[in-house]
C-alpha positions, 0 to 999 in steps of 0.5 A: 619307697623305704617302706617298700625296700624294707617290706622286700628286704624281710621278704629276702631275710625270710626264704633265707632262714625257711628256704622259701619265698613267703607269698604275699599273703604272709606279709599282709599277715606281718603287717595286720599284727603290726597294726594289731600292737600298735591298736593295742598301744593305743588302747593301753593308753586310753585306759591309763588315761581314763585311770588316771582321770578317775582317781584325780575325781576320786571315783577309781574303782568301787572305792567309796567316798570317804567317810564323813564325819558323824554331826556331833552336839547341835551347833547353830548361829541364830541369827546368821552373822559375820563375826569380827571377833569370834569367841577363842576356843579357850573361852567357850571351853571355860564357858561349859566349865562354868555351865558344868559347875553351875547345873552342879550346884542346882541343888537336885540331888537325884539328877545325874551328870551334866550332859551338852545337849547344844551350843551355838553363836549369836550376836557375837557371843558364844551360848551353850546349853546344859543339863542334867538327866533325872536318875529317875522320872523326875528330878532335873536341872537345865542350864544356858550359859553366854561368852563373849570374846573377852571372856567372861560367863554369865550362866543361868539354871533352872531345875527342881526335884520335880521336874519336868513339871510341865509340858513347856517352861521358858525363862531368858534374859534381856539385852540391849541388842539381843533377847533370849528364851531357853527351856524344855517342851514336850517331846512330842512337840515339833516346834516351838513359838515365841510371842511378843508383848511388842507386836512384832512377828513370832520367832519359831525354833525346833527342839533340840533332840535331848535323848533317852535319858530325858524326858523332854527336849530342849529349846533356845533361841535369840531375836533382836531388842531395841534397849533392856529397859523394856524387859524381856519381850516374850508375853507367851511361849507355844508347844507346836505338833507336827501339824500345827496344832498348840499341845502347851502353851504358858504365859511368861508372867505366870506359868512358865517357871518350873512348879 
């Protein structure tokens, strides 16, 4: 009944001000603009609505994601552990220092600054490995050092005004949880294996990609040891294509060091 009495009532306002009663057609076309603003309300809200999902998802627009930061120096934890004491960033800050000044005293002199090609965690310590590029094809020195949370470096080098002498090198050290190998390899080798004088089963890593201003590519890895006294558990070190062929091989007794 309000309704009604409104709709005669805007009839009445109407042949007042035009001097002519509207006929029905004219409120019928009142009434669908009145539907037409409040369908256009309506849609208006939808739209804030889908806007404002889409920019709480980040999808508004054509804006793209953002930018993701380009991976850095390879960093890598061999084997996969939870640390319950992680090596403070001051400690393996002082761990590069001490790897920096070590491939500085390795005694080629034609080989250029020290570079970071990875850095890591295993078994609770921090590692890093270091070289430094020939100025020209020969000539350079490389270098891994380890950390623990205390502190306290403990850096090996290797290098000659020779090298790279050879297709693959290896060297280490022997723990009592804990054996490493580090050296380069050919960069056409995709990985390289680990063989045990003990029997156990082969430890494979990639090669860390070096770069263009060396030669070679370099390697490091980690696998456990049950006491030092045996020494050091790698018999022999393989350079691996992409199809699994053997391109190197060396023999930690003998022909693994750098000529």
């Amino acid at each position: 009944m309000l309704d009604l009495h409104q709709r005669l009532q805007e009839l009445a306002d109407a042949a007042t001000r035009d001097g002519a009663t509207p006929g029905p057609a004219d409120a019928n076309r009142r009434g669908r603009r009145r539907r037409r603003r409040i369908a256009g309300g309506v849609a208006s809200l939808l739209l804030v609505a889908v806007v404002a999902g889409a920019a709480v998802t980040g999808q508004l627009g054509d804006r793209p994601p953002g930018p993701v930061a380009p991976p850095g120096v390879p960093s890598t934890t061999s084997p996969p552990e939870v640390r319950a004491h992680p090596v403070p960033a001051e400690v393996t800050a002082q761990l590069w220092e001490d790897t920096k000044t070590a491939l500085g005293e390795c005694g080629v002199r034609k080989a250029a600054g020290p570079r970071m090609i990875a850095r890591g965690m295993a078994y609770g310590n921090a590692w890093v490995l270091g070289a430094r590029p020939p100025q020209a094809s020969k000539g350079m020195c490389w270098s891994s050092g380890e950390a623990g949370p205390g502190g306290g470096s403990q850096v090996g080098t290797s290098g000659s005004a020779g090298s790279p002498s050879r297709e693959i090198v290896a060297s280490g050290s022997s723990g009592d949880n804990y054996g490493s190998a580090y050296g380069y390899v050919a960069k056409r080798a995709t990985l390289v294996r680990l063989v045990f004088n003990d029997g156990r089963a082969p430890v494979e890593v990639a090669p860390v990609q070096a770069g263009a201003r060396f030669p070679v590519n370099f390697y490091i890895a980690y696998f456990p040891q049950q006491g030092a006294s045996g020494g050091w558990r790698v018999a022999r070190v393989l350079a691996l294509d992409r199809d699994g062929r053997t391109i190197a091989h060396c023999r930690t007794k003998d022909t693994c060091a750098e000529d």
